[in-house]
VEXNU-366690 format. One record per residue (C-alpha): residue in one letter; chain; x, y, z. Coordinates in nm, 2 decimals, always signed. Layout:
REM residues N
+-----+-------+--------+--------+--------+
: res : chain :     px :     py :     pz :
+-----+-------+--------+--------+--------+
:   a :     A :      X :      Y :      Z :
...
+-----+-------+--------+--------+--------+
REM end
This chain:
REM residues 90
+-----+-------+--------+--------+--------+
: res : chain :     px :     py :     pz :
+-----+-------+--------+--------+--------+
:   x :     A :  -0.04 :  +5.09 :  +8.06 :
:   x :     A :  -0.40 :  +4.92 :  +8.06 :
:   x :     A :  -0.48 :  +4.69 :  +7.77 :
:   x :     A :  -0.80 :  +4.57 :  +7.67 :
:   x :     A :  -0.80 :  +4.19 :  +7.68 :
:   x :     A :  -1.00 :  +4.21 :  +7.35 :
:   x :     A :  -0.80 :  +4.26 :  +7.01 :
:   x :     A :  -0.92 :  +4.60 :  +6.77 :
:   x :     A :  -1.14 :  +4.36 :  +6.58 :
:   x :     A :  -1.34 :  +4.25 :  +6.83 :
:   x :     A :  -1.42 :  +4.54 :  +6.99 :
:   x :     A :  -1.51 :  +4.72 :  +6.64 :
:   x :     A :  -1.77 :  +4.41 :  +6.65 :
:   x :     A :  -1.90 :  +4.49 :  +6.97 :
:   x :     A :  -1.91 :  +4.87 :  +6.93 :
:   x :     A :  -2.10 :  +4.83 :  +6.61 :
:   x :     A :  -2.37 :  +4.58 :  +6.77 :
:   x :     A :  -2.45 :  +4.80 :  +7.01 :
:   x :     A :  -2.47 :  +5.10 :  +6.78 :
:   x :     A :  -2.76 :  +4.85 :  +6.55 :
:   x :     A :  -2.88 :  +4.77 :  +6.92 :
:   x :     A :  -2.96 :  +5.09 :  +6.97 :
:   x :     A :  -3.05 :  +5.17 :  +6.61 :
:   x :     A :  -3.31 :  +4.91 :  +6.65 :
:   x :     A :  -3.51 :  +5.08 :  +6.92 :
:   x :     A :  -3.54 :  +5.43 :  +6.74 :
:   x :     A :  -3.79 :  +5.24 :  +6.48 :
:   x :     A :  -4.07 :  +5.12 :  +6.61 :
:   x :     A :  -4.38 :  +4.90 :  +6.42 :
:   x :     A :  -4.65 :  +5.07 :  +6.64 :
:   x :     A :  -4.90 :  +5.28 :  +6.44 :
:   x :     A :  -4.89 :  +5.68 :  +6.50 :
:   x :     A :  -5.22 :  +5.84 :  +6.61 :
:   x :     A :  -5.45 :  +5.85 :  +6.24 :
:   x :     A :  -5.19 :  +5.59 :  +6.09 :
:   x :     A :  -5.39 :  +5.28 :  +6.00 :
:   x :     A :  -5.11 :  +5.00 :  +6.06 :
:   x :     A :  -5.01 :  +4.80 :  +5.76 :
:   x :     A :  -5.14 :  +4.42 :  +5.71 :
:   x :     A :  -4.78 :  +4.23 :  +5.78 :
:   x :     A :  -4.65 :  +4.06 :  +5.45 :
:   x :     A :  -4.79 :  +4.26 :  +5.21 :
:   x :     A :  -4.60 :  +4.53 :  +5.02 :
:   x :     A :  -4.71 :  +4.85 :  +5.11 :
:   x :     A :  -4.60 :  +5.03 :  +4.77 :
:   x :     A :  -4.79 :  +4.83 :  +4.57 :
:   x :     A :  -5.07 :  +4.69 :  +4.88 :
:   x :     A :  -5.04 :  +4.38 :  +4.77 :
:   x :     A :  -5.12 :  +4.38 :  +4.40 :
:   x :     A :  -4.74 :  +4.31 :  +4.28 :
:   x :     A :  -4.79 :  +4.64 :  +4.01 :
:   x :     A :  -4.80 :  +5.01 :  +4.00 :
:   x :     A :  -5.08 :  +5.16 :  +3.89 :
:   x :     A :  -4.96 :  +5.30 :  +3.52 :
:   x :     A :  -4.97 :  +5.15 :  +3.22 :
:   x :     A :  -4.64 :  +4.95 :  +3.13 :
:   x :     A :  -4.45 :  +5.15 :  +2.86 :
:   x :     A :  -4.31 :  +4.85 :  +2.66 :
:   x :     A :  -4.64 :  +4.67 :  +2.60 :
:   x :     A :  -4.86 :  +5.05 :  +2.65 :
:   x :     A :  -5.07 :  +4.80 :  +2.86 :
:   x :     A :  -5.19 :  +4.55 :  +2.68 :
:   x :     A :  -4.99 :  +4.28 :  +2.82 :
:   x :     A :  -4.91 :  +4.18 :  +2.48 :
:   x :     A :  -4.57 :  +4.27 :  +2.23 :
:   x :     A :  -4.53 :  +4.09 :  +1.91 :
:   x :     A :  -4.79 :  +3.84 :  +1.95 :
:   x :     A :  -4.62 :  +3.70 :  +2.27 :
:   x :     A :  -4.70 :  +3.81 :  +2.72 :
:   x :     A :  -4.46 :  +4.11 :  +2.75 :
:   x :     A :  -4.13 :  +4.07 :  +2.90 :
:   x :     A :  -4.13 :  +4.37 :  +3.12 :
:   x :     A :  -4.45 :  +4.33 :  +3.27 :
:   x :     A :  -4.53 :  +3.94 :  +3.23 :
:   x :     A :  -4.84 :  +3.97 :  +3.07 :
:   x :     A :  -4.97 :  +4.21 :  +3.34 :
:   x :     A :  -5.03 :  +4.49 :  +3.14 :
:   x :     A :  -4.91 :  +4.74 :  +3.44 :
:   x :     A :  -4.55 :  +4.83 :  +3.54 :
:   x :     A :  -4.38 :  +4.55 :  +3.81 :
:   x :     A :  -4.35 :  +4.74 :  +4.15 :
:   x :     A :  -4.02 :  +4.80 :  +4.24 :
:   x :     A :  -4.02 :  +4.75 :  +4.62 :
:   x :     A :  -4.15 :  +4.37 :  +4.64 :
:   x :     A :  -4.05 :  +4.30 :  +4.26 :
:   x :     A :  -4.39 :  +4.19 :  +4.14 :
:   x :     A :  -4.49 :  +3.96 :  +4.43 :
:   x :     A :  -4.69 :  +4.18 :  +4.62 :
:   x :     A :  -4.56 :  +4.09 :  +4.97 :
:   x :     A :  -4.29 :  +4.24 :  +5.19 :
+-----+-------+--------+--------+--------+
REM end
């Protein structure tokens, strides 16, 4: 009977890194033909302005509830983008 000098544990640990190994080179950063590739660091949802582009609902846009900056936008008037959470890079 063979037997792996490595225990079950480490062997799941070397199976799965060479599954993300491979993983790794299906994605690749070049630009297809007509693509413009993105500027690094800034967040391609919101391209770099750290808001979507409609109104926030809590504040209707004005930046402003109850006299004070809105909470949900910060005084931005616009809704904070989701993907880089209102910092505008990536």
């Amino acid at each position: 009977m063979n037997r792996s000098p490595f225990s079950p544990f480490t062997m799941a640990v070397l199976v799965l890194g060479a599954l993300l190994i491979m993983a790794a080179g299906t994605f690749s950063t070049a630009a297809t033909p007509g693509q413009v590739p993105q500027q690094s660091g800034v967040c391609p949802s919101c391209r770099g302005s750290g808001t979507t582009p409609f109104p926030c609902p809590s504040c209707n846009g004005t930046g402003f509830r109850n006299g004070v900056n809105c909470t949900m936008c910060l005084g931005r008037g616009r809704s904070i983008c989701a993907s880089c959470r209102g910092t505008g890079r990536w």
